[in-house]
C-alpha distance (Angstrom), angle and dihedral (degrees) to the residues before:
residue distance angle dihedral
X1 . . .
X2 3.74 . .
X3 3.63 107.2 .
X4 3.92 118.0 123.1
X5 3.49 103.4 -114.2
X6 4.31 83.5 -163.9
X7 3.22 87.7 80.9
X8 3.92 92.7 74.1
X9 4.01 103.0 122.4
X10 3.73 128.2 -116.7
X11 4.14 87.2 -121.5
X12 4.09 115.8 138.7
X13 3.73 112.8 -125.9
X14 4.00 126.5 137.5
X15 3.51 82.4 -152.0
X16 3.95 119.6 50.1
X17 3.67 135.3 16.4
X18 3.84 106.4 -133.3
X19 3.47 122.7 -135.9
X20 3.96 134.8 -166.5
X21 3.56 101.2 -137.3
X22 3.44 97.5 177.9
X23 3.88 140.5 -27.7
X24 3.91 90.9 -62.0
X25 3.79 108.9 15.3
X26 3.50 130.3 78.5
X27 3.72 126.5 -172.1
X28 4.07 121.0 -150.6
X29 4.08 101.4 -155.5
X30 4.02 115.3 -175.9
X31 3.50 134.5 -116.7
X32 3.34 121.9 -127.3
X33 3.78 120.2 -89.9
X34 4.09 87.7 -1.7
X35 4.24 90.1 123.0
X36 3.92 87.8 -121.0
X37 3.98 83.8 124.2
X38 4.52 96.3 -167.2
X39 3.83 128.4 24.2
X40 3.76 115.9 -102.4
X41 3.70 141.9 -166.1
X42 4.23 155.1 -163.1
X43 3.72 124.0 -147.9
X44 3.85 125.5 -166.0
X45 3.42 120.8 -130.2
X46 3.41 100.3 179.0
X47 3.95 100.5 -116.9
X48 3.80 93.2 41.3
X49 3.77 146.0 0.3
X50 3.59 134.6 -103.4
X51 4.37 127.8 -152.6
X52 3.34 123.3 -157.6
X53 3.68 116.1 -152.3
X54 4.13 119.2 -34.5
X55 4.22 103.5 -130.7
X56 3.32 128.7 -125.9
X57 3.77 94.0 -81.4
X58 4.27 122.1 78.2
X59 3.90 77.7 -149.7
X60 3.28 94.9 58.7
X61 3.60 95.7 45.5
X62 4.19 95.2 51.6
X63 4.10 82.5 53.9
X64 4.02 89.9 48.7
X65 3.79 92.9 50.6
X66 3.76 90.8 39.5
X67 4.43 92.8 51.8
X68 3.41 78.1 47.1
X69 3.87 102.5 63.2
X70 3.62 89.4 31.0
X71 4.39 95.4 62.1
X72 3.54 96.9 27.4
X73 3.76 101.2 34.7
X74 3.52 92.6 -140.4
X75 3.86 137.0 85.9
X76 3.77 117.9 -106.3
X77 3.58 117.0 -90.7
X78 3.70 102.5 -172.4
X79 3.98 140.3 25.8
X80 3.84 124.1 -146.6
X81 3.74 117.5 -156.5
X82 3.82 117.2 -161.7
X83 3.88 100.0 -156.5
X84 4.12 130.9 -30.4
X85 3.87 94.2 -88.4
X86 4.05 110.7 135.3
X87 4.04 98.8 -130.8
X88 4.12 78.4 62.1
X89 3.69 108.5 49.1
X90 3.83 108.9 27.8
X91 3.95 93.3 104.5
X92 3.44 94.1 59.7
X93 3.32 98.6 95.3
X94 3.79 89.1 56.7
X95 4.07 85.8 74.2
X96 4.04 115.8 71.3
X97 3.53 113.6 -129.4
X98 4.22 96.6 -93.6
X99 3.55 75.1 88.7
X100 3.85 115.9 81.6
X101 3.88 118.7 -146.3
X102 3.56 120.6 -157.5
X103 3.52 138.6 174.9
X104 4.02 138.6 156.9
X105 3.93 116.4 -53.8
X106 4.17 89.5 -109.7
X107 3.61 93.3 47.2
X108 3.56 88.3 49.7
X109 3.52 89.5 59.0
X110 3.88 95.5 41.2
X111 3.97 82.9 58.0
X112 3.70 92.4 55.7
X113 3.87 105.3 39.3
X114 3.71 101.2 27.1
X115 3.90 108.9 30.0
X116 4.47 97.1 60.0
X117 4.06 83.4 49.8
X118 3.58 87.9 61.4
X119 3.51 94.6 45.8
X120 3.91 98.5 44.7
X121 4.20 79.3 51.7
X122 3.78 92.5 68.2
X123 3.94 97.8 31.5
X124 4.03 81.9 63.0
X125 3.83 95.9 37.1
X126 4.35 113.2 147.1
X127 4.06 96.2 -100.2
X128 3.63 83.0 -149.6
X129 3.56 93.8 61.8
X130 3.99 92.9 44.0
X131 3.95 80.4 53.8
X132 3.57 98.9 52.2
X133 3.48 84.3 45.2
X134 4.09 92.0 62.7
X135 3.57 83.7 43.8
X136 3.89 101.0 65.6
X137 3.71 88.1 45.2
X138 3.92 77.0 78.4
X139 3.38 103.4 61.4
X140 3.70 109.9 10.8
X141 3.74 106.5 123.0
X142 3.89 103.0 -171.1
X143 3.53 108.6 94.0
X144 3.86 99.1 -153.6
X145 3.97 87.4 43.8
X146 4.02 89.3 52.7
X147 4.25 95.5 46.4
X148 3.93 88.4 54.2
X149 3.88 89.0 44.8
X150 4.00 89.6 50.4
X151 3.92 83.4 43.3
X152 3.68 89.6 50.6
X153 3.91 88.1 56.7
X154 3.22 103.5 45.5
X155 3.51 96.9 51.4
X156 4.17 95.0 53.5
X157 3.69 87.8 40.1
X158 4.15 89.1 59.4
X159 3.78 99.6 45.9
X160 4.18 85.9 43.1
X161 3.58 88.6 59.7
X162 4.54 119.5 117.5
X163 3.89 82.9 -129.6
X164 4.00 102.9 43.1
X165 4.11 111.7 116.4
X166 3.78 122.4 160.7
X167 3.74 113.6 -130.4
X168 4.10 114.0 -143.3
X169 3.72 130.4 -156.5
X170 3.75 121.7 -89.9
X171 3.89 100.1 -151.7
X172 4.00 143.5 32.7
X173 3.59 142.9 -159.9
X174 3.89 122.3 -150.8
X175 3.95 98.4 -148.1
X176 4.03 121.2 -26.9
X177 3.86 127.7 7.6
X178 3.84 122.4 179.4
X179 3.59 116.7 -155.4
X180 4.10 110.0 -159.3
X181 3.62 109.8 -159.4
X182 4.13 119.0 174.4
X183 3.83 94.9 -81.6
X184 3.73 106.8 18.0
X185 3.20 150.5 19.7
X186 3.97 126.5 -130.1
X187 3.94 116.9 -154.5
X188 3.77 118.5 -152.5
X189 3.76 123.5 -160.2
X190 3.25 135.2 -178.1
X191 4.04 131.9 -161.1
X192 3.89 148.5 -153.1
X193 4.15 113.0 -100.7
X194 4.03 109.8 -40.6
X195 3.65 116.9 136.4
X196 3.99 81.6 -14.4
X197 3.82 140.2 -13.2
X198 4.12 95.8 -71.7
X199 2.68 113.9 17.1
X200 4.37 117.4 -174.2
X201 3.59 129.1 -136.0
X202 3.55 120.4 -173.7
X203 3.97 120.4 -157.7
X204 3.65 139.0 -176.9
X205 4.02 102.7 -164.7
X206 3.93 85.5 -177.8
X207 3.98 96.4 65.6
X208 4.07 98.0 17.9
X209 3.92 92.0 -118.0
X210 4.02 114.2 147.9
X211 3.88 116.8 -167.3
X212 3.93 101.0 -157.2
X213 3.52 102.5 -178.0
X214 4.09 104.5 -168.5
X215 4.00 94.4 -21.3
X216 4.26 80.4 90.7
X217 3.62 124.6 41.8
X218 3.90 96.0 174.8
X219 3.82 120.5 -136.3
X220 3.70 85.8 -17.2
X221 3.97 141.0 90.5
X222 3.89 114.8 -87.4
X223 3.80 121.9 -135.6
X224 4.23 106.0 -111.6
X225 3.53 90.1 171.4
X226 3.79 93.2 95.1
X227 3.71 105.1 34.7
X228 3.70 141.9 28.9
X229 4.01 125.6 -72.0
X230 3.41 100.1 -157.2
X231 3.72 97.7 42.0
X232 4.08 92.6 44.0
X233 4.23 79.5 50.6
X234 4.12 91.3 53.2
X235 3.56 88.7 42.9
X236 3.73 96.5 54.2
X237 4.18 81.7 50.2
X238 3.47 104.2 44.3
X239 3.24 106.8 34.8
X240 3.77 130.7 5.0
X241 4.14 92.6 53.5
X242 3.31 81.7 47.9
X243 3.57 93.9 72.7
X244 4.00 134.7 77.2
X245 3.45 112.8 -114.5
X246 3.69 139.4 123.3
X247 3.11 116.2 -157.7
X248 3.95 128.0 24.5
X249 4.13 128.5 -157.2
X250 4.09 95.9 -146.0
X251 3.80 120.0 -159.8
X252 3.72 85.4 -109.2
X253 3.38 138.8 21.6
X254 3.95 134.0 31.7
X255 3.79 121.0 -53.5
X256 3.57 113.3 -58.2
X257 3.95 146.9 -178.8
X258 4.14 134.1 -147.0
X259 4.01 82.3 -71.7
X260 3.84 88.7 74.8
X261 4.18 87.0 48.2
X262 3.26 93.5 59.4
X263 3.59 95.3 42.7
X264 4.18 90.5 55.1
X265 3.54 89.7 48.0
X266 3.87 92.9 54.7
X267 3.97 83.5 51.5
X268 3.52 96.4 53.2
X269 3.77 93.4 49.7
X270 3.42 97.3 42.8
X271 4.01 95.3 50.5
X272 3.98 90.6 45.4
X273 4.06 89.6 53.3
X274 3.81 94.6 41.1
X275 3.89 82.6 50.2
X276 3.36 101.2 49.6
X277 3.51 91.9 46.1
X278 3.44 94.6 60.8
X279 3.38 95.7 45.5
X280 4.14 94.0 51.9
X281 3.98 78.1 53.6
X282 3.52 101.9 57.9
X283 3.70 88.2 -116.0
X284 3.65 135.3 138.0
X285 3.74 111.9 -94.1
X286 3.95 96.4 -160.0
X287 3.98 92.6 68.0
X288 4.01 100.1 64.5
X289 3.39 95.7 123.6
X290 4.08 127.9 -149.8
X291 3.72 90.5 -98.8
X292 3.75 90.2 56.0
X293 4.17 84.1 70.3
X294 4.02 124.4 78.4
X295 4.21 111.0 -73.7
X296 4.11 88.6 -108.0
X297 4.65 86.4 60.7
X298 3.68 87.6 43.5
X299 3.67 97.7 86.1
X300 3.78 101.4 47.6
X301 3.56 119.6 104.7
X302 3.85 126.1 -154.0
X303 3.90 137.3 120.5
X304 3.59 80.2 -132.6
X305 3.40 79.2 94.4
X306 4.13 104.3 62.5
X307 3.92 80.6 42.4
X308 3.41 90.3 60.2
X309 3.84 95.9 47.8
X310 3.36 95.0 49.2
X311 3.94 86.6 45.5
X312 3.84 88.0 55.2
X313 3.65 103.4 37.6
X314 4.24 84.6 67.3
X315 3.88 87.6 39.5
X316 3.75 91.0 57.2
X317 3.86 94.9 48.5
X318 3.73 100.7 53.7
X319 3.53 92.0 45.5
């Protein structure tokens, strides 16, 4: 890709590296094992200031808001959410509600109706289970298997908490909303079932930025188990190369460009045809292996990947 990666900012947070992505955006990418769970961002408007997405990770969120006032000198007016999934919306409750969130009309009902079942899940998780959970921290020797495990923990622990409440959005679009601040204009857009059932992009045509949300998981596998593979495949087609932009903030991953597109797309083909294949076979779709996948997937490293499997192993039989 051809973004500068110089232009990372000298801003403390044991969460994000911050980014100038342009002369108005500004693109919040997390650090490994920091809890943040997706990237973020703010963009400048001129008049007023727009998040985009607020993590996993209250943290996270307090740092967002506070980059935020520091490079645009102004508190953020508005919030952005790019579908209902938790990793994206946590941090909202770190805003007060002078601060508007909005999102697509289907996300805004995915927030509602999905969202507080995931909650009530880990209020009434087995203790026994979260136990034996602390207990293979202990002795588990794989490192990747142990920071998913601590990830795990952390993540039931925060939504078990007395003082845990899940903020929603306050307004929705149906299809396209333009937002005309003094020097820019952002375009929002929202799609049919991709990753999930609306699915937000936000774009600044002015200074070719693309905020992505969970349409790009760069050099890493994407979650299918909440969308559609062949629709997030005609999307990437038809419309998102489509578009001018240079340099895109993905949901996850490090900052990335239409190289990384056309790299996710390859990985959604490829793991519907190896699939399928198995499943024409008789065989068991939850042992294609990462050397089953073209040499340039090989390398990437995820458990998005078993998810995935075990996503498309049920996918395949009710079809």
């Amino acid at each position: 890709m051809s973004f500068d990666l110089d232009n990372k900012l000298d801003f403390d947070s044991a969460f994000f590296d911050l980014y100038k992505l342009s002369e108005s955006c500004y693109g919040a990418i997390t650090k490994e094992n920091s809890g943040m769970g997706s990237n973020a961002g703010f963009i400048d408007l001129g008049n007023f200031t727009i998040i985009i997405d607020t993590t996993l990770n209250i943290g996270a969120a307090q740092d967002l808001r506070r980059a935020a006032v520091q490079y645009t000198a102004k508190e953020p007016n508005l919030i952005i959410i790019t579908h209902f999934h938790m990793d994206h919306v946590i941090g909202n409750s770190v805003f007060d509600t002078s601060t508007l969130i909005i999102t697509s009309d289907r996300t805004l009902n995915n927030i509602k109706t999905e969202n507080p079942k995931r909650v009530e899940e880990m209020k009434n998780f087995d203790p026994k289970e979260l136990e034996k959970m602390e207990e293979s921290l202990k002795t588990e020797q794989d490192e990747e298997k142990r920071k998913e495990i601590e990830k795990d923990l952390r993540y039931i622990k925060m939504l078990q908490a007395d003082d845990f409440f899940l903020r929603g959005a306050n307004a929705a679009f149906k299809e396209e909303l333009i937002l005309h601040g003094r020097e820019i204009s952002v375009h929002l857009r929202t799609y049919q079932k991709a990753h999930t059932d609306g699915d937000v992009t936000i774009f600044i045509p002015e200074e070719k930025v693309l905020f992505a949300g969970d349409l790009l998981f760069a050099n890493v596998d994407p979650w299918l188990g909440s969308g559609d593979p062949a629709g997030w495949v005609s999307l990437i087609d038809e419309e998102i190369l489509k578009m001018d932009f240079k340099v895109v903030v993905p949901g996850h991953g490090k900052l990335a460009s239409k190289e990384e597109f056309n790299l996710e797309k390859k990985y959604i083909e490829e793991i519907m045809e190896l699939a399928k294949n198995r499943c024409n076979a008789g065989d068991d779709i939850t042992q294609i292996k990462r050397e089953d996948f073209s040499k340039e997937l090989q390398s990437w490293n995820s458990p998005i990947l078993e998810w995935n499997l075990n996503f498309l192993s049920e996918f395949f039989k009710k079809s």
